[in-house]
C-alpha positions in Angstrom: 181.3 72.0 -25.1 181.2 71.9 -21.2 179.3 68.5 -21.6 182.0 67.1 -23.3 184.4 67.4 -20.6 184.4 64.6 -18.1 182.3 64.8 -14.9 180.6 67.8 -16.0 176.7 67.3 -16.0 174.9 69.8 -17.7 171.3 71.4 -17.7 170.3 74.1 -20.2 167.0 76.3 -19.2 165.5 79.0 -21.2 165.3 81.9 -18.2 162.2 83.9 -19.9 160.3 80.2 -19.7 160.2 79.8 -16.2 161.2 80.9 -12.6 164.0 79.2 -10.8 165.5 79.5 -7.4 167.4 75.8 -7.4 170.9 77.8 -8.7 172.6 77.0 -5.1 172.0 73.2 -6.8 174.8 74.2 -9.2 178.4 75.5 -8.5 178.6 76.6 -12.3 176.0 79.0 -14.1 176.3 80.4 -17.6 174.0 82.8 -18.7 174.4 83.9 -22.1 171.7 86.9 -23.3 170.2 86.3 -26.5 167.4 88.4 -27.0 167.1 91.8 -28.9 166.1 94.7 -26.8 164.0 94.8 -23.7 164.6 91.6 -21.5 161.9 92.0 -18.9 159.0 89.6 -19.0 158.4 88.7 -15.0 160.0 85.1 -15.6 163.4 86.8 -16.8 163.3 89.5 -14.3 162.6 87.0 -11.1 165.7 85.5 -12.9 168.1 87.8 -12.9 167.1 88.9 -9.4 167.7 85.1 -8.2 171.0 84.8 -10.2 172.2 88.1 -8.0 171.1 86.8 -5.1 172.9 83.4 -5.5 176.2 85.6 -6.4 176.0 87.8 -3.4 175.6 85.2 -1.3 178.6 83.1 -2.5 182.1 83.5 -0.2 184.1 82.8 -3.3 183.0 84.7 -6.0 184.8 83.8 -9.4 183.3 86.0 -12.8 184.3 85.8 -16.2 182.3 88.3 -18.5 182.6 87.6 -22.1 181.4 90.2 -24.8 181.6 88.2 -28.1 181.0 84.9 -27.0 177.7 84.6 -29.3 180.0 85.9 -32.2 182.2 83.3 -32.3 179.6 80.7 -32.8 180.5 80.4 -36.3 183.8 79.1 -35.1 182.8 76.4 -32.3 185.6 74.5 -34.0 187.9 75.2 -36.2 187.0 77.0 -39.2 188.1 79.9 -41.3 191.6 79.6 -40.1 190.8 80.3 -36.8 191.0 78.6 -33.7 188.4 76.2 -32.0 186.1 78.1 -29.3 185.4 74.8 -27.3 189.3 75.0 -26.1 188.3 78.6 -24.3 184.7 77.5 -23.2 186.6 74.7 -21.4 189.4 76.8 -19.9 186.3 78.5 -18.4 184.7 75.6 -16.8 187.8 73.9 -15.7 189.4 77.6 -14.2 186.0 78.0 -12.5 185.9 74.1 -11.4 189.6 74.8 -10.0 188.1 77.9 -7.7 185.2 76.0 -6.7 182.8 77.4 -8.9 181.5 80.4 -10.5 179.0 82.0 -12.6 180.0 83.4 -16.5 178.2 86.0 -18.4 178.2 86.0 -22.1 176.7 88.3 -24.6 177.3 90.1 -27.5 177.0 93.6 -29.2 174.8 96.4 -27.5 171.4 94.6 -29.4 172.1 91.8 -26.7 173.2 93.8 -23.4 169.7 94.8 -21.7 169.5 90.8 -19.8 172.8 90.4 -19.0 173.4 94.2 -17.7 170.5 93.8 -14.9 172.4 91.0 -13.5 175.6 93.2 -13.5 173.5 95.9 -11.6 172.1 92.6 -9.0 175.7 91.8 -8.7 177.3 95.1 -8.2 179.5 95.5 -11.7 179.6 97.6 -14.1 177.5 96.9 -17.6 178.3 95.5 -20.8 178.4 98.3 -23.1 178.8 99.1 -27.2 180.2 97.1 -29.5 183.2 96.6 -31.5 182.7 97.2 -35.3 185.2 95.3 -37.0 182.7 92.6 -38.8 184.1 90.2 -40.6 187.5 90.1 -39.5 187.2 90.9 -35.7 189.7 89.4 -33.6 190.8 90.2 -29.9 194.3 90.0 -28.6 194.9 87.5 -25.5 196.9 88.1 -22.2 198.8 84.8 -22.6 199.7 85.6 -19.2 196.1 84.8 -18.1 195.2 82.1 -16.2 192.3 81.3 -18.3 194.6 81.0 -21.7 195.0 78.7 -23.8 197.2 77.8 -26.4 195.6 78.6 -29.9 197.9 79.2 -32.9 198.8 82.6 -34.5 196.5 85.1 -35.2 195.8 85.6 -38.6 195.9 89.5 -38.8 199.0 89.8 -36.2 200.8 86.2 -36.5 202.9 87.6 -33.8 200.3 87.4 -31.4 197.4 85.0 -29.6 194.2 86.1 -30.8 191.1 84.8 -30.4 187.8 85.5 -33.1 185.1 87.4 -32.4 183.0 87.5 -35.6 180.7 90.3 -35.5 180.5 93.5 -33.7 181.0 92.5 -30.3 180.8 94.2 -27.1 183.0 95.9 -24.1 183.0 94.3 -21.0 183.4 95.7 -17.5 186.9 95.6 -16.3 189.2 97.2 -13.1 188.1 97.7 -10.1 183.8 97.8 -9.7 181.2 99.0 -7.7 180.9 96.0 -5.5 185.1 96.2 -5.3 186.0 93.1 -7.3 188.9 93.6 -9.7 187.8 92.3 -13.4 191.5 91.6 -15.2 191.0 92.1 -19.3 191.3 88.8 -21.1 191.4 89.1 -24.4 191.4 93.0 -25.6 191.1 95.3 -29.1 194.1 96.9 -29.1 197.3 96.9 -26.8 198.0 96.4 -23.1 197.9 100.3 -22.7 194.4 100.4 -23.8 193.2 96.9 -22.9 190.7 98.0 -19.8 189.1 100.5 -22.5 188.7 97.8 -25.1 188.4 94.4 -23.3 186.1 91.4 -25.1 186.7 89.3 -21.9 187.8 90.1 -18.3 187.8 88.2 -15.1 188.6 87.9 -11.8 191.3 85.3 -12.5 194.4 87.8 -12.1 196.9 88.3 -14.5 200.8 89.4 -13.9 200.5 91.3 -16.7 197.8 93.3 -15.4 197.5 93.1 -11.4 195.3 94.2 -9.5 195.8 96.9 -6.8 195.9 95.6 -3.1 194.2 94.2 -1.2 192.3 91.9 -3.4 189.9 89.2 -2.7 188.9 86.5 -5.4 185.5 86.9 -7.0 182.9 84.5 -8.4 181.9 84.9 -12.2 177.9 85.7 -12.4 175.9 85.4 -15.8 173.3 87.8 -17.3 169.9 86.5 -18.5 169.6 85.6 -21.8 166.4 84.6 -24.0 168.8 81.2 -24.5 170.8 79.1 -22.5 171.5 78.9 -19.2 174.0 76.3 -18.4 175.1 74.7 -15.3 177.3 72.4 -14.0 175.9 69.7 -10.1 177.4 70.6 -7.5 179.7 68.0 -6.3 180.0 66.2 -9.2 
């Protein structure tokens, strides 16, 4: 999907085959954490500690988390009545091109949190936790607000509002303020805006008006967890 955008040149690694330490080659890394259980073979480990390292070292750290990402797989385009996922994996990649760069984490329910949530703890956020049990019919609620929106139809359980599919039982993501003090701003969310930093399926630190962040802020850099499958980077400079 990133690929298929223009001037985008991607490279897809497999982080529990090898060790790497080229990411300050790439203004762009996606991790997405694949693997059931226990993610820490020494290749995946030296990983995640090199993916932290490149985030804390960045001055403009931009971070989208993304807790049902896998799910909606099925729905890559669209299918079932719901709307295409390459329109929001784009959004990502052109927000984060926008920013000059950034790093996104994707996972999925608590079977695929282990990777990703040692990269949060490199990086100084909080972890990706549970999951949300609404299988088949999961769908989270989008801030149209949001920078990283984009215009996707009606959802087909509220057609009053802009949904996008999750597909499974997907995760929580980290949101509000964290450890290291960036602000995470809920994306997309289970419920309303009154319960959207308990329930988000995506935050960032792209602001939102609809739920700003408390001052003073300073813009943050998206970092990905490890996963069994997929990093994904865009060349610097391209």
């Amino acid at each position: 999907m990133i690929a298929a955008l223009p001037g985008y040149n991607v490279t897809q690694r497999n982080l529990n085959s090898a060790v790497y330490s080229d990411y300050a080659n790439f203004d762009q890394v996606w991790v997405y954490d694949l693997v059931t259980g226990l993610n820490n073979s020494a290749n995946q480990v030296a990983n995640y500690q090199n993916i932290a390292a490149w985030y804390n070292s960045l001055s403009q750290k931009n971070l989208i988390v993304d807790g049902r990402i896998i799910s909606s797989a099925p729905f890559w385009t669209t299918s079932g009545g719901f709307p295409p996922e390459n329109a929001w994996i784009q959004s990502y990649a052109k927000a984060l091109d926008g920013a000059d760069g950034g790093l996104v984490l994707g996972t999925d329910h608590n079977d695929f949190q282990d990777g990703i949530n040692q990269i949060n703890a490199g990086i100084g956020i909080d972890p990706f936790t549970g999951f949300f049990g609404n299988y088949p019919t999961s769908q989270a609620v989008v801030d149209t607000q949001s920078p990283l929106y984009v215009a996707i139809g009606p959802c087909t359980a509220a057609p009053a509002l802009a949904c996008i599919n999750d597909n499974s039982t997907t995760g929580f993501v980290p949101t509000g303020t964290q450890p290291n003090g960036q602000f995470l701003t809920p994306v997309a969310y289970h419920g309303t805006t009154s319960t959207a930093f308990d329930n988000a399926a995506v935050a960032s630190t792209f602001g939102s008006v609809t739920f700003p962040a408390p001052e003073p802020t300073s813009p943050a850099l998206v970092l990905g967890a490890l996963g069994l499958l997929g990093l994904l980077t865009r060349r610097r400079g391209l």
